[in-house]
Jmol script that loads the backbone (N, CA, C; Angstrom):
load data "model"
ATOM      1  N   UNK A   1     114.088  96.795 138.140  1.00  0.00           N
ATOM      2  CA  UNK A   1     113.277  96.311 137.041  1.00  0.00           C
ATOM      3  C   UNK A   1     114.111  96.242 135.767  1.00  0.00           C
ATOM      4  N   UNK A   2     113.867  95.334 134.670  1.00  0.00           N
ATOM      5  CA  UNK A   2     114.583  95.114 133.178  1.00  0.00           C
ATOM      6  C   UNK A   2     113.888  96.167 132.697  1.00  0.00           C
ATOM      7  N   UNK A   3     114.920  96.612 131.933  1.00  0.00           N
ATOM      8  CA  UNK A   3     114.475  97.365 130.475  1.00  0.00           C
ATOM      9  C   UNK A   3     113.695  96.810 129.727  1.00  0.00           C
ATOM     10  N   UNK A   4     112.835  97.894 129.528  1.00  0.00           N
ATOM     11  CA  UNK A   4     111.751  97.107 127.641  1.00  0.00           C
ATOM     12  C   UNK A   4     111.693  98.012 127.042  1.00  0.00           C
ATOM     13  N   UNK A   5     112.044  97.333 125.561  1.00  0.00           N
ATOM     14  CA  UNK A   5     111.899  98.296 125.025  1.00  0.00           C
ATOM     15  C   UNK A   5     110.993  97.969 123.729  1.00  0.00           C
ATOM     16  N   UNK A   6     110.706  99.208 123.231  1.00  0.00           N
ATOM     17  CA  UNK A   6     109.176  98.945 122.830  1.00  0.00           C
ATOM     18  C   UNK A   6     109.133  99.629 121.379  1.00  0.00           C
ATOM     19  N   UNK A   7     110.656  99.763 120.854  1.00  0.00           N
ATOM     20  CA  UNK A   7     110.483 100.464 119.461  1.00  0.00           C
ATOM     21  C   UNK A   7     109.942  99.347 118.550  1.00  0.00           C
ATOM     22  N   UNK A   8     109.839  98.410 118.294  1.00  0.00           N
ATOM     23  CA  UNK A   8     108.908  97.399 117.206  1.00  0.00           C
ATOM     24  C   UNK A   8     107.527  98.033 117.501  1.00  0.00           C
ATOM     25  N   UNK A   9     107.370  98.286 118.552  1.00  0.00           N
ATOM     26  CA  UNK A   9     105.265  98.365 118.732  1.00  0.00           C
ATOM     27  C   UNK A   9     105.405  99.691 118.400  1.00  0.00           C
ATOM     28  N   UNK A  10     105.857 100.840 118.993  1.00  0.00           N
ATOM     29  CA  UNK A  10     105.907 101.906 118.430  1.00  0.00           C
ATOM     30  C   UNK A  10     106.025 102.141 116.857  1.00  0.00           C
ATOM     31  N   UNK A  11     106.447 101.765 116.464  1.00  0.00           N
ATOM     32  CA  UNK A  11     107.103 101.451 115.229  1.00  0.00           C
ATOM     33  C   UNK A  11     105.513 101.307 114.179  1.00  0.00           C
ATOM     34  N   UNK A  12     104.981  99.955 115.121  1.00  0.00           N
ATOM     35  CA  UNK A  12     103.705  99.396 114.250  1.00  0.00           C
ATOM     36  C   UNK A  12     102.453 100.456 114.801  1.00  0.00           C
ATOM     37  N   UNK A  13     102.720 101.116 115.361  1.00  0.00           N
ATOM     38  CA  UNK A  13     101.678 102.160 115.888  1.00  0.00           C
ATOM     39  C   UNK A  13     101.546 103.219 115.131  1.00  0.00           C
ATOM     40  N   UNK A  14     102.980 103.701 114.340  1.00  0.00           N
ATOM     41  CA  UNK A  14     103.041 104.688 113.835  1.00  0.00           C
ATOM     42  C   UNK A  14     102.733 104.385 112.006  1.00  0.00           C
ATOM     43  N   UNK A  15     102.912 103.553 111.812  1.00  0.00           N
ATOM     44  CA  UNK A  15     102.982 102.917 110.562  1.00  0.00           C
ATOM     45  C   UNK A  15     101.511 102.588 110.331  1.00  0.00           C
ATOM     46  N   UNK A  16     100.440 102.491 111.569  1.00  0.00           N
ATOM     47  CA  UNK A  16      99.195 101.866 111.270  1.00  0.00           C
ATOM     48  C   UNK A  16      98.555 103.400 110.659  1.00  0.00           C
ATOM     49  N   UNK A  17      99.301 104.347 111.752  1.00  0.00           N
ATOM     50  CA  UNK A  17      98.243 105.908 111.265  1.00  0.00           C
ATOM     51  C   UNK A  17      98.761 105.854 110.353  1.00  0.00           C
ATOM     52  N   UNK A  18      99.780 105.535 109.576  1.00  0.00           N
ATOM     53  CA  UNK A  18     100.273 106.619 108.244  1.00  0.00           C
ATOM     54  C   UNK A  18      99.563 105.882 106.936  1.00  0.00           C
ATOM     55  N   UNK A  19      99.479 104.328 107.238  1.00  0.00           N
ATOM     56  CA  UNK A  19      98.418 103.782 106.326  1.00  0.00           C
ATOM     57  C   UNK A  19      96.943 103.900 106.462  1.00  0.00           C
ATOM     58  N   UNK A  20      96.317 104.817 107.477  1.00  0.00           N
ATOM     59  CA  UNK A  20      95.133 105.289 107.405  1.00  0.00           C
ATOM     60  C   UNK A  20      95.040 106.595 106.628  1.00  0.00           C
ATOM     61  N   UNK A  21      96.409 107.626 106.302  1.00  0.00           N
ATOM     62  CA  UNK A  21      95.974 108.565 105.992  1.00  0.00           C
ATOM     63  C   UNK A  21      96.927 108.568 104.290  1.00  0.00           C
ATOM     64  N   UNK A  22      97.043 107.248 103.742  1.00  0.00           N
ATOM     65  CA  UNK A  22      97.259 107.075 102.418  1.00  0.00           C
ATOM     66  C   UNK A  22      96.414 107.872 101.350  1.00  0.00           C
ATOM     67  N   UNK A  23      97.167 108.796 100.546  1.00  0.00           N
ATOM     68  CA  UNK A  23      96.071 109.129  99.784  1.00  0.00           C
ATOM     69  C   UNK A  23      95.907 110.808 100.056  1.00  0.00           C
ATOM     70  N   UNK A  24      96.320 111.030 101.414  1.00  0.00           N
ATOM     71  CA  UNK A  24      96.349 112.469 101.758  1.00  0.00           C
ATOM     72  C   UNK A  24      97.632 113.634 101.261  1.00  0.00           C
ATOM     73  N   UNK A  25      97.288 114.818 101.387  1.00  0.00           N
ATOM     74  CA  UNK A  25      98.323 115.506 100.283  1.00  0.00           C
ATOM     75  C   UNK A  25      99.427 115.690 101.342  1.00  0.00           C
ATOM     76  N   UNK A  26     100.373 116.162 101.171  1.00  0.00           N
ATOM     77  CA  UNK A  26     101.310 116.593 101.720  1.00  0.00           C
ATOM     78  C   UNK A  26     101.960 115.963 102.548  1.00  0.00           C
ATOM     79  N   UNK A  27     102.787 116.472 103.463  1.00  0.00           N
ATOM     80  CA  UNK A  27     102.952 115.849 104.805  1.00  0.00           C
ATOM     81  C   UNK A  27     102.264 115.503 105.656  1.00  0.00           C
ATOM     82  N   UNK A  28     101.162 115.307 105.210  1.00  0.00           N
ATOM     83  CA  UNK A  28      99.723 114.702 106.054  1.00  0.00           C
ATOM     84  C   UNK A  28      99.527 113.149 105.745  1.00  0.00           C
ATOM     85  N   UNK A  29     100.460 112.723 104.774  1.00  0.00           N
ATOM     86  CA  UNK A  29     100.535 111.122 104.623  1.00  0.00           C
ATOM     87  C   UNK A  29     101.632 110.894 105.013  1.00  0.00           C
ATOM     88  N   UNK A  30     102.980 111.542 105.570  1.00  0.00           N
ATOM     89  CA  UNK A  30     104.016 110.988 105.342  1.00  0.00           C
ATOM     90  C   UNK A  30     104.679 111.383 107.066  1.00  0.00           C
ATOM     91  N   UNK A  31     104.022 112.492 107.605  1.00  0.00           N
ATOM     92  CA  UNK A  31     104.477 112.907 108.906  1.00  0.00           C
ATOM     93  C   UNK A  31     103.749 112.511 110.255  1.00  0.00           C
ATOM     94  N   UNK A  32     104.351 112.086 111.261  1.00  0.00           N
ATOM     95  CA  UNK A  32     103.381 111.492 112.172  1.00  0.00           C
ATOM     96  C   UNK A  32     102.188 112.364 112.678  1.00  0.00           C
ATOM     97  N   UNK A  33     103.028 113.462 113.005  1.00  0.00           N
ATOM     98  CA  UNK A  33     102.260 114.461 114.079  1.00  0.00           C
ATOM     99  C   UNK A  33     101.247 115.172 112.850  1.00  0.00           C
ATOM    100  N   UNK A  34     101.372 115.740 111.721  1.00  0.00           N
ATOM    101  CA  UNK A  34     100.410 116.363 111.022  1.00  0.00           C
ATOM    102  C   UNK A  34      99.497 114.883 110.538  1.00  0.00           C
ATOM    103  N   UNK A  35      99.287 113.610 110.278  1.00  0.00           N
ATOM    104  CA  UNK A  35      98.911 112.455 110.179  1.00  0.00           C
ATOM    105  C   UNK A  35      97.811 112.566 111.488  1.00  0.00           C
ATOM    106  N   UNK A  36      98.056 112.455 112.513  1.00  0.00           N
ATOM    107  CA  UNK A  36      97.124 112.352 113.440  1.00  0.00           C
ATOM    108  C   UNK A  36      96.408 112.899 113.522  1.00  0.00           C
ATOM    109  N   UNK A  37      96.680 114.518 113.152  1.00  0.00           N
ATOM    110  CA  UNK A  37      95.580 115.731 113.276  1.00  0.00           C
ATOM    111  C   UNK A  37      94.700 115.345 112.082  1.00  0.00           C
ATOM    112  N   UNK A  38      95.848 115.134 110.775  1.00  0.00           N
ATOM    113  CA  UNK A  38      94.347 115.025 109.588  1.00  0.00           C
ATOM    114  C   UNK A  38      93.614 113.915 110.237  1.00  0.00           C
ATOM    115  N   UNK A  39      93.688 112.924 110.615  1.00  0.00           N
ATOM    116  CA  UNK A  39      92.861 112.061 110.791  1.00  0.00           C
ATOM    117  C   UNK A  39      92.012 112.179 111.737  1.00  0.00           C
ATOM    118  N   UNK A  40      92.163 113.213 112.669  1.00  0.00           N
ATOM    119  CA  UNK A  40      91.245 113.824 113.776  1.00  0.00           C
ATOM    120  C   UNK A  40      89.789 114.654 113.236  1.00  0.00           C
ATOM    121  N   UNK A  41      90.472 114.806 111.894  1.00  0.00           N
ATOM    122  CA  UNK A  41      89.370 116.329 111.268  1.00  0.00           C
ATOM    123  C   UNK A  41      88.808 115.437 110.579  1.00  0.00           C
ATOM    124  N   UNK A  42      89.472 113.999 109.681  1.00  0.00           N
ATOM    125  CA  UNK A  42      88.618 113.608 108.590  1.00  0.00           C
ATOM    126  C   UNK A  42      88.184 112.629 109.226  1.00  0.00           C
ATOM    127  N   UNK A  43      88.041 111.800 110.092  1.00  0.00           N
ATOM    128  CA  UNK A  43      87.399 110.790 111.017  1.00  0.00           C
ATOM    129  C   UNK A  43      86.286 111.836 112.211  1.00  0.00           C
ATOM    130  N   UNK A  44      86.416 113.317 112.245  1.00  0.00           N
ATOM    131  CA  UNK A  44      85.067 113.779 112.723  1.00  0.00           C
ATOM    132  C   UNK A  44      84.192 114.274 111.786  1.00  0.00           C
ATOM    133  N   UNK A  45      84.631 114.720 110.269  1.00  0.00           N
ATOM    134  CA  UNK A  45      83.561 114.992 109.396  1.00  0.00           C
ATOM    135  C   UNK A  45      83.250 113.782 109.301  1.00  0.00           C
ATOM    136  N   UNK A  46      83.752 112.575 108.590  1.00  0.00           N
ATOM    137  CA  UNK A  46      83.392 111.448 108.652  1.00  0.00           C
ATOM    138  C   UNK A  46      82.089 111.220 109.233  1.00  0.00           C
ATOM    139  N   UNK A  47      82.031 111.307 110.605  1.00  0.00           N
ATOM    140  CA  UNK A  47      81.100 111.340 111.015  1.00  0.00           C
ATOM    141  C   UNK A  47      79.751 111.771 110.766  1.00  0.00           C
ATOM    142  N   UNK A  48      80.031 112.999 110.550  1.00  0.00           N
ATOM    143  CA  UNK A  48      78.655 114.233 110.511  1.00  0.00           C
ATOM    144  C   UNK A  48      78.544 114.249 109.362  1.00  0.00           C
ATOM    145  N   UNK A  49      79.051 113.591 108.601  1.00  0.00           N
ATOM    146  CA  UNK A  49      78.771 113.776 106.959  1.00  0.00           C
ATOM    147  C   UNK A  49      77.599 112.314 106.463  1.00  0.00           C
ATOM    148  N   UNK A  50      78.082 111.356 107.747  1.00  0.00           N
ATOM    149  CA  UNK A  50      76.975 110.108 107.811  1.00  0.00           C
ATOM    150  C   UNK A  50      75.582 110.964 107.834  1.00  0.00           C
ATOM    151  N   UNK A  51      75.509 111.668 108.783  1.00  0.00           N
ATOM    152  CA  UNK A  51      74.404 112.196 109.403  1.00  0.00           C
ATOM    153  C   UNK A  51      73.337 113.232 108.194  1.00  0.00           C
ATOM    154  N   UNK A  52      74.634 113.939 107.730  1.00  0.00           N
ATOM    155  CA  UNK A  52      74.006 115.076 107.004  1.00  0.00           C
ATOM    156  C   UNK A  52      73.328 114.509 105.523  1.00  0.00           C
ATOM    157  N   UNK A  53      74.307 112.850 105.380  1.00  0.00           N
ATOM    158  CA  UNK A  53      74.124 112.533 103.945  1.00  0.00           C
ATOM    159  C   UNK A  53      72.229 111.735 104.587  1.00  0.00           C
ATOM    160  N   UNK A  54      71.880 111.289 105.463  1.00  0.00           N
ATOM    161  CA  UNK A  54      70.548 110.880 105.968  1.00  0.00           C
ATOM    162  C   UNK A  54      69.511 112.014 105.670  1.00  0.00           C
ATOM    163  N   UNK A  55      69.882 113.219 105.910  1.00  0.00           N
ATOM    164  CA  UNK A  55      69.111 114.410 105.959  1.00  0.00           C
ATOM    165  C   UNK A  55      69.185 114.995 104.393  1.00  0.00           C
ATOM    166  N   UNK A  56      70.064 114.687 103.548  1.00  0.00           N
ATOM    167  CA  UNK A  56      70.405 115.258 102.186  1.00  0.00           C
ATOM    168  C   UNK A  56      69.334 114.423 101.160  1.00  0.00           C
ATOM    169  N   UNK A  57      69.134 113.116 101.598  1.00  0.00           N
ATOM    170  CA  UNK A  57      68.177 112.066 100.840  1.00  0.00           C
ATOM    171  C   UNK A  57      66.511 112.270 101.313  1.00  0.00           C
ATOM    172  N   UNK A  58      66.602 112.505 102.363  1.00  0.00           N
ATOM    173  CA  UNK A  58      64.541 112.506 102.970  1.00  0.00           C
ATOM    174  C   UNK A  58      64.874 113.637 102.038  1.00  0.00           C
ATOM    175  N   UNK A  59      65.426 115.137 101.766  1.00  0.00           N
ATOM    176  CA  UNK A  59      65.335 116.238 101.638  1.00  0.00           C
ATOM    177  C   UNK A  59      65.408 115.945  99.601  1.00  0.00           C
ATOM    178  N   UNK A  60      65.423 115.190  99.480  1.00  0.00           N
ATOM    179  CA  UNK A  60      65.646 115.357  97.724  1.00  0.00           C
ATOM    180  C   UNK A  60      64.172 114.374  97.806  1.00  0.00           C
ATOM    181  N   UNK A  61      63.934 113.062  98.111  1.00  0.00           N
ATOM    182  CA  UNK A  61      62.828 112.431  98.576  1.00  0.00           C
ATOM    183  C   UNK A  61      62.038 113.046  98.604  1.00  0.00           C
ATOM    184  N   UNK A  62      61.479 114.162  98.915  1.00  0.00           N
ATOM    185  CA  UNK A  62      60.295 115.214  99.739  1.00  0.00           C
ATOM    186  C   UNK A  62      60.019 115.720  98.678  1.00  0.00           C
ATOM    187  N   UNK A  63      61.217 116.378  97.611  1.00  0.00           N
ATOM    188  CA  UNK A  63      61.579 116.985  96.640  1.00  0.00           C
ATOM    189  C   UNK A  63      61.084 116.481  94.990  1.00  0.00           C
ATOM    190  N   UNK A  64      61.004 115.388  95.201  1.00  0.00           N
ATOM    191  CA  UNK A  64      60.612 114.143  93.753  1.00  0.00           C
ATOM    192  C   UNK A  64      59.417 113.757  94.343  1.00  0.00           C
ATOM    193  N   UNK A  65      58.493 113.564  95.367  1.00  0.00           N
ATOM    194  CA  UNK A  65      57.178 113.027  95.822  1.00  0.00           C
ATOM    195  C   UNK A  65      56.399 114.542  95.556  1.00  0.00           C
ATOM    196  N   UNK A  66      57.024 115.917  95.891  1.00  0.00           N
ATOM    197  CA  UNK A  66      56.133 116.978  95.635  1.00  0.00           C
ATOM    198  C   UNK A  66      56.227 117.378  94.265  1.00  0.00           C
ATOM    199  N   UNK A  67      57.157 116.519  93.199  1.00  0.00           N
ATOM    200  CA  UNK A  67      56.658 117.240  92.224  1.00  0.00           C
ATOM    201  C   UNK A  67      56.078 116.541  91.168  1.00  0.00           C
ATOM    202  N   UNK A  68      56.044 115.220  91.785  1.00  0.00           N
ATOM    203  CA  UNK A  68      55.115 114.028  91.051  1.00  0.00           C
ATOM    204  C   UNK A  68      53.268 114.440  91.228  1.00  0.00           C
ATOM    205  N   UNK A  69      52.876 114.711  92.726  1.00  0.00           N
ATOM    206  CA  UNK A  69      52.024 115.070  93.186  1.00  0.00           C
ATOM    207  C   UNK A  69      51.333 116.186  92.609  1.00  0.00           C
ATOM    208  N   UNK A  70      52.053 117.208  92.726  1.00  0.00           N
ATOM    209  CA  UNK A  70      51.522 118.658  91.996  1.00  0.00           C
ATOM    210  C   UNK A  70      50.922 118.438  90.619  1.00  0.00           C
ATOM    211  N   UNK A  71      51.577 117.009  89.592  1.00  0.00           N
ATOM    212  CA  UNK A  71      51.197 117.336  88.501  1.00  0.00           C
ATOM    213  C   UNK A  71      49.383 116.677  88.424  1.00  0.00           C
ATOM    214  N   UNK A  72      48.923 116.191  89.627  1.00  0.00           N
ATOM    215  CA  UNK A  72      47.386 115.801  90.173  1.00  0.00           C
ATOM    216  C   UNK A  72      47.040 116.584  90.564  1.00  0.00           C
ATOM    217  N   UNK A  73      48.089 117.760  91.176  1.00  0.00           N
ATOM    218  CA  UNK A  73      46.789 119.167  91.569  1.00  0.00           C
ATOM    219  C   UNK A  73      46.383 118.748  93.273  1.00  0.00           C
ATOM    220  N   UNK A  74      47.476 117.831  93.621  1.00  0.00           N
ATOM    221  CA  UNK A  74      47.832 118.392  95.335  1.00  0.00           C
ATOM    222  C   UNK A  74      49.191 118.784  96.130  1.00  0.00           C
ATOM    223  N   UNK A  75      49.102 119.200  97.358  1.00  0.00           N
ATOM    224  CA  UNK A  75      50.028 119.639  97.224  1.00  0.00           C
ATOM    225  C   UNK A  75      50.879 118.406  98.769  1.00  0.00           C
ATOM    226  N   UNK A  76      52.267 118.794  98.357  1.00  0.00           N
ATOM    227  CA  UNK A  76      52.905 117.595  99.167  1.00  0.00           C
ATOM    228  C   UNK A  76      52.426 117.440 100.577  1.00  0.00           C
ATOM    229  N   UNK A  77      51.917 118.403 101.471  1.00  0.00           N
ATOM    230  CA  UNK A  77      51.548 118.245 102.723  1.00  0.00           C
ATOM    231  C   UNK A  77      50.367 117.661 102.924  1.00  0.00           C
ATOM    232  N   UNK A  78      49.744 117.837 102.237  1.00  0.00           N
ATOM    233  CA  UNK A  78      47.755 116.945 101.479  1.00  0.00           C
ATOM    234  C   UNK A  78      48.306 115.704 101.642  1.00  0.00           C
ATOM    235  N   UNK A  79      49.077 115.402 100.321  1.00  0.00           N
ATOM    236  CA  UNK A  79      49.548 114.296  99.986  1.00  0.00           C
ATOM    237  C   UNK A  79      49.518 113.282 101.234  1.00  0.00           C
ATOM    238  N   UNK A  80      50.739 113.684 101.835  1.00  0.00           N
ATOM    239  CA  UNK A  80      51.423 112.991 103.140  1.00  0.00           C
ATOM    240  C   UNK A  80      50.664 113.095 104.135  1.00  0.00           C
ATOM    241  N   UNK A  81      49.547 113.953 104.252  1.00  0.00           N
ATOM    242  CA  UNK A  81      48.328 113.859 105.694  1.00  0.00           C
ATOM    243  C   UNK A  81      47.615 112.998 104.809  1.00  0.00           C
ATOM    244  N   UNK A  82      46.982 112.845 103.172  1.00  0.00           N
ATOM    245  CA  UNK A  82      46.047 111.918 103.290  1.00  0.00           C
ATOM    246  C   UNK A  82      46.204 110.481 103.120  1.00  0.00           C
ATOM    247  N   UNK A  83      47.977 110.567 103.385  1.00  0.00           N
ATOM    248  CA  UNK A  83      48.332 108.590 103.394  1.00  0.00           C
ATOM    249  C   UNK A  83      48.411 108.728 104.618  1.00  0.00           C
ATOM    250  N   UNK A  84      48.188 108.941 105.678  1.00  0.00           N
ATOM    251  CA  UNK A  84      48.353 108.653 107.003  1.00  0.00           C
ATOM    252  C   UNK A  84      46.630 108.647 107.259  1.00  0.00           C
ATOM    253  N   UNK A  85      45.982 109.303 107.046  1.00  0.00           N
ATOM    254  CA  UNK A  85      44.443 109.447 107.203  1.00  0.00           C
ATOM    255  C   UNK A  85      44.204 107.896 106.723  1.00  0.00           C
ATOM    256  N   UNK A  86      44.808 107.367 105.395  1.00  0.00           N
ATOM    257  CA  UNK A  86      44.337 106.042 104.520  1.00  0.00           C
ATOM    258  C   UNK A  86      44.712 104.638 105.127  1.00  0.00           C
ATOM    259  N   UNK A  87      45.656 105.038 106.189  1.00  0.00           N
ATOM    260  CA  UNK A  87      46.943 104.269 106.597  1.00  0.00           C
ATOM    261  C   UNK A  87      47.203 103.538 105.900  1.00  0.00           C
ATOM    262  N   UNK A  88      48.006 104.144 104.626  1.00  0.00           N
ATOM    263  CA  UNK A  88      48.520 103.715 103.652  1.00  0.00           C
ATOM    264  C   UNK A  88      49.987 103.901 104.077  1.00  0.00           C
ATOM    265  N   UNK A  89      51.041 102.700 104.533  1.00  0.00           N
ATOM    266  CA  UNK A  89      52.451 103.112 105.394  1.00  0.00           C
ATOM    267  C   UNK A  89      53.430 102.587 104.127  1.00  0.00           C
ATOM    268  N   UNK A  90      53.612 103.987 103.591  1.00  0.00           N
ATOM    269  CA  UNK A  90      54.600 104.145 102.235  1.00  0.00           C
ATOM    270  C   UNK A  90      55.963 105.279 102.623  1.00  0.00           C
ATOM    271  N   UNK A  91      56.821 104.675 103.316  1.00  0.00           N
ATOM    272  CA  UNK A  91      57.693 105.628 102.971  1.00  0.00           C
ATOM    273  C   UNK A  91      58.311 106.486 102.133  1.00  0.00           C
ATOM    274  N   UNK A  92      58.836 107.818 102.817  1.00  0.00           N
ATOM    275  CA  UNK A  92      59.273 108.403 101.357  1.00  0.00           C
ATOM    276  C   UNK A  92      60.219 107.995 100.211  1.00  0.00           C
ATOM    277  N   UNK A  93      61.099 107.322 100.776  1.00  0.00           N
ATOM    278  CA  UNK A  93      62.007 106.755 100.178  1.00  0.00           C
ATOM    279  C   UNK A  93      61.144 106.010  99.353  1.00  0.00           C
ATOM    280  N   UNK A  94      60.206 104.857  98.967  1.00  0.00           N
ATOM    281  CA  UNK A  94      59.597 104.025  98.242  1.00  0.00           C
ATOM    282  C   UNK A  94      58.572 104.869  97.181  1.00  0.00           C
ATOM    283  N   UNK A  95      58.427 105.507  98.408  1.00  0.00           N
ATOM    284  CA  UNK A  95      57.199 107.357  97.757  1.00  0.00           C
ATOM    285  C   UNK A  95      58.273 107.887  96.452  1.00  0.00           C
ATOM    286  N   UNK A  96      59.123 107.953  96.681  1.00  0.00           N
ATOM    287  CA  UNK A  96      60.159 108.602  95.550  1.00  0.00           C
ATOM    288  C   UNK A  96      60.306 107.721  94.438  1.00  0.00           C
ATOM    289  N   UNK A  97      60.901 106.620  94.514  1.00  0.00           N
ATOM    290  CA  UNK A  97      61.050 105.704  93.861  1.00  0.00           C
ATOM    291  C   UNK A  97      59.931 105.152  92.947  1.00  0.00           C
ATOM    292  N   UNK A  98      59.012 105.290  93.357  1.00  0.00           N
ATOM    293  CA  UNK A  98      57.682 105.093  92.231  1.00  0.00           C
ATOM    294  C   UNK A  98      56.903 106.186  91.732  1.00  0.00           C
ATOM    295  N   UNK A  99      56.962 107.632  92.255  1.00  0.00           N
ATOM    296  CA  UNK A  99      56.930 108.755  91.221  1.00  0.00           C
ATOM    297  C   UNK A  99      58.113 108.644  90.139  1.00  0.00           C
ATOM    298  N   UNK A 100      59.232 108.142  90.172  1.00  0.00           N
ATOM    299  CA  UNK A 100      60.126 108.359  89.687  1.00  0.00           C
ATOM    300  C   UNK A 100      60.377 107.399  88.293  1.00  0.00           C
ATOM    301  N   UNK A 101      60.052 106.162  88.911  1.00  0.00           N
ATOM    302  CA  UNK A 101      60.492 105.181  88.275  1.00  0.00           C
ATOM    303  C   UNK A 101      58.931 104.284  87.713  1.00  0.00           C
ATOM    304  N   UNK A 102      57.993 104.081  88.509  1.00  0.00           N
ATOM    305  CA  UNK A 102      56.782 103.483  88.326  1.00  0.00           C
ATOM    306  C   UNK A 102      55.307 104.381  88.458  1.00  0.00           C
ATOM    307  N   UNK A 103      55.470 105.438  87.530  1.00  0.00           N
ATOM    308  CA  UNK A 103      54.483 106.375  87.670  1.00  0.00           C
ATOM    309  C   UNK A 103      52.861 105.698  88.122  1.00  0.00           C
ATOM    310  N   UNK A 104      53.073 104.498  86.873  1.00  0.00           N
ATOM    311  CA  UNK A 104      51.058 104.390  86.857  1.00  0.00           C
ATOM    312  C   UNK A 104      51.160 103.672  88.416  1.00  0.00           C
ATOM    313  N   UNK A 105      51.948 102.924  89.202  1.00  0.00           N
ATOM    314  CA  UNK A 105      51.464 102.757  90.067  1.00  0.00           C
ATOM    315  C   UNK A 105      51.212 103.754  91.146  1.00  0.00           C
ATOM    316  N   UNK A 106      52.388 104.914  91.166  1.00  0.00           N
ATOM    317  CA  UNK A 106      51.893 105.976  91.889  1.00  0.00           C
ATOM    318  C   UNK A 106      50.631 106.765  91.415  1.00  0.00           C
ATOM    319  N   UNK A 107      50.305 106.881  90.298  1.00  0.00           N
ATOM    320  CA  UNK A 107      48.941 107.554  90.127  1.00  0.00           C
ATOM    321  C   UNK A 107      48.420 106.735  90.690  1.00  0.00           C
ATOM    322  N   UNK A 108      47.878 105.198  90.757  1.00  0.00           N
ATOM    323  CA  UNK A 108      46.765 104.241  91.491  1.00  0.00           C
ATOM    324  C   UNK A 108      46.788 104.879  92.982  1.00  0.00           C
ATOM    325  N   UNK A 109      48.124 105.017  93.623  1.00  0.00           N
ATOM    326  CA  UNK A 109      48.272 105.595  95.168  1.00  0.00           C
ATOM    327  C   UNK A 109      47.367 107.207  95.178  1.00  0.00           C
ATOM    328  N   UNK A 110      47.526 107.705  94.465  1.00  0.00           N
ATOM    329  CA  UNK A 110      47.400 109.316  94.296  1.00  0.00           C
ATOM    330  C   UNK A 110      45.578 108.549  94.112  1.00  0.00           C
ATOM    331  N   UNK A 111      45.385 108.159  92.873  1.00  0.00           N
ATOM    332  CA  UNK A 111      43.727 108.294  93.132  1.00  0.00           C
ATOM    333  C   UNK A 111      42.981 107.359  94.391  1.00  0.00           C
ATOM    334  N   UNK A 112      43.721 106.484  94.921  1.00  0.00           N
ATOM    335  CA  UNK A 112      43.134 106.033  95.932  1.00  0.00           C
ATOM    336  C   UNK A 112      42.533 106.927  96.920  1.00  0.00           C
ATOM    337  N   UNK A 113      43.919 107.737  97.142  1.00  0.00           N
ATOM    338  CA  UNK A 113      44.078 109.047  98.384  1.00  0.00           C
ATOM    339  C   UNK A 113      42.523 109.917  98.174  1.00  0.00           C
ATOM    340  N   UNK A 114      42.374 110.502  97.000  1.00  0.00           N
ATOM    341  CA  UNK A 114      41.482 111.457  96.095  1.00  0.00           C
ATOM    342  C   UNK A 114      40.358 110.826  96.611  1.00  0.00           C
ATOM    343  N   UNK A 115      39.840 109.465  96.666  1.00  0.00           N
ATOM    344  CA  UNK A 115      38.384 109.062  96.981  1.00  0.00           C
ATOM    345  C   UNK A 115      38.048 109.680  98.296  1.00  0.00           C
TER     346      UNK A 115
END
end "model"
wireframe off; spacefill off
backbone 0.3
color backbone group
């Protein structure tokens, strides 16, 4: 069999990780083998940080709808059983956003609920 040789692709293989980990301190931008590992750790938080940042927003969301609510004198679990009783389908996210930003229309939601 001919020889091949394959230092150009190698070459562009190694050069692709080191421009993924631009920006990183140390020999973690500039060395192959510590390059791969950072990018092992920051491409799996990466991940779970998608996840946690989903759970960090309902959780501040929940947080701005119960304290819009309270100032009517119910409390957030009322609240959220008596828009499902109304089938009134307001997410929290939108639920937040108009305690927040468009009060009188959330009071209209809040006294609807109240009848």
């Amino acid at each position: 069999m001919t020889r091949v040789k394959r230092g150009t692709i190698a070459h562009k293989k190694r050069e692709k990780i080191l421009r993924y980990t631009k920006g990183f301190k140390w020999g973690r931008k500039s060395k192959e083998r510590l390059a791969k590992e950072a990018l092992l750790h920051a491409w799996s938080h990466a991940f779970s940080g998608r996840k946690i940042k989903k759970r960090d927003f309902r959780r501040l969301w929940q947080t701005k709808i119960k304290a819009a609510v309270e100032f009517f004198g119910l409390k957030y679990n009322q609240f959220i059983f008596a828009l499902r009783q109304k089938q009134i389908n307001l997410n929290r996210k939108i639920l937040a956003e108009l305690a927040e930003e468009q009060s009188e229309i959330f009071k209209d939601i809040v006294e609807e609920i109240k009848k």
